[in-house]
N, C-alpha and C positions, 0 to 999 in steps of 0.2 A: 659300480662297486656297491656290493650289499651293504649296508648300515645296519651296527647292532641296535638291539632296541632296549637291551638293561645294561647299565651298568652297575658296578662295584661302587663310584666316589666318582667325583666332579671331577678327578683330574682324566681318567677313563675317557671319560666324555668330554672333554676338552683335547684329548688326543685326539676321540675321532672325528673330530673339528677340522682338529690339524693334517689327519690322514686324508680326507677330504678335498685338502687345500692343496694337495702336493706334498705332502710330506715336510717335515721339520727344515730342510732346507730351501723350502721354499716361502716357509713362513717366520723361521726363526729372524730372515732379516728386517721383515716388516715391523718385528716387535723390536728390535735393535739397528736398525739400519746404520749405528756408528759401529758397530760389528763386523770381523770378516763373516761370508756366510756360515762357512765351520764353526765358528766360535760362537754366533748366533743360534746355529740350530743344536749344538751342545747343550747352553742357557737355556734355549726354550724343552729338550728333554731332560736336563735337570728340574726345573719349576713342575715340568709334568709327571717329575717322579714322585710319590706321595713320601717314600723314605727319604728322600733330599731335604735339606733347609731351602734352597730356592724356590721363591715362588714368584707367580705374576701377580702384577696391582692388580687392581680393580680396574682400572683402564685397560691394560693390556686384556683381561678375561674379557670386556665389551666390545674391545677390538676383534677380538678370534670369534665371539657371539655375533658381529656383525658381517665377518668374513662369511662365517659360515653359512649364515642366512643369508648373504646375495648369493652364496653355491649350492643353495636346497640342502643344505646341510642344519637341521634343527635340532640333532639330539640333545647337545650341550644344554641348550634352552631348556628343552622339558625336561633335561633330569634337574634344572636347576628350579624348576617353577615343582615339579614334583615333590622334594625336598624340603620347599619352603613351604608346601599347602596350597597350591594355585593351582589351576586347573593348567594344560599348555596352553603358553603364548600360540596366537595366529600371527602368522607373516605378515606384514603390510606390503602389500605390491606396488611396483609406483603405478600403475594405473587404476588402486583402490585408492591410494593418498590421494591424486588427483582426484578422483570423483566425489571424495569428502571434504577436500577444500573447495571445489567447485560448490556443494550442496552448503557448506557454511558462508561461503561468500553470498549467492543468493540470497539466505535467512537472514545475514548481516545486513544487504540491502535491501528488503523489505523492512526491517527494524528501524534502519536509517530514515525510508521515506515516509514510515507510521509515524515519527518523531519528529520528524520535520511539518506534517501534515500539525500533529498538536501543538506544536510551537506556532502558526500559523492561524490556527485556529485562536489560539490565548491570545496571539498580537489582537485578533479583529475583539477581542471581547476587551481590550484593554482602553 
């Protein structure tokens, strides 16, 4: 499925989040799961309507932000980092997360044993 690449308003782009994900019936119960899924995916296309009063928290927007991006789905992201003066977020993959905590656990034990080395040093000078 093609993904657009401008939108109108943050709810735009928060639909094609949701179009992304399977459609409002497949997401509307994630955001409501005390929901039947009808009444769920009705809620989540009112909040997505800009003429409506309903809308998502802010949790629910980080929830559908986080769906989207395990489905390769980023536009929400960049029209929201666009908007605010950010450049686009970069996805973390978990095999980039791992390799940066692996690269700080390292640093953190070299830190450790240069520390330990000085304290060792000061005991013989003491």
């Amino acid at each position: 499925m093609q993904q657009a690449l401008f939108f109108d308003d943050v709810y735009k782009a928060l639909d094609e989040v949701v179009k992304s994900l399977g459609g409002s019936k497949r997401v509307g119960p994630k955001l409501w799961p005390e929901k039947s899924p009808d009444a769920a995916a009705r809620q989540l296309a009112d909040c997505l309507n800009s003429a409506r009063s309903e809308k998502l928290s802010p949790e629910q927007v980080i929830l559908l932000l986080r769906l989207g991006g395990e489905a390769g789905c980023h536009t929400a992201m960049h029209f929201i980092c666009g908007e605010a003066g950010y450049a686009p977020a970069t996805p973390v993959t978990p095999e980039g997360e791992m390799a940066a905590l692996q690269r700080q656990y390292i640093e953190a034990a070299r830190a450790i044993t240069q520390i330990a080395q000085r304290i060792e040093a000061a005991e013989a000078r003491t």
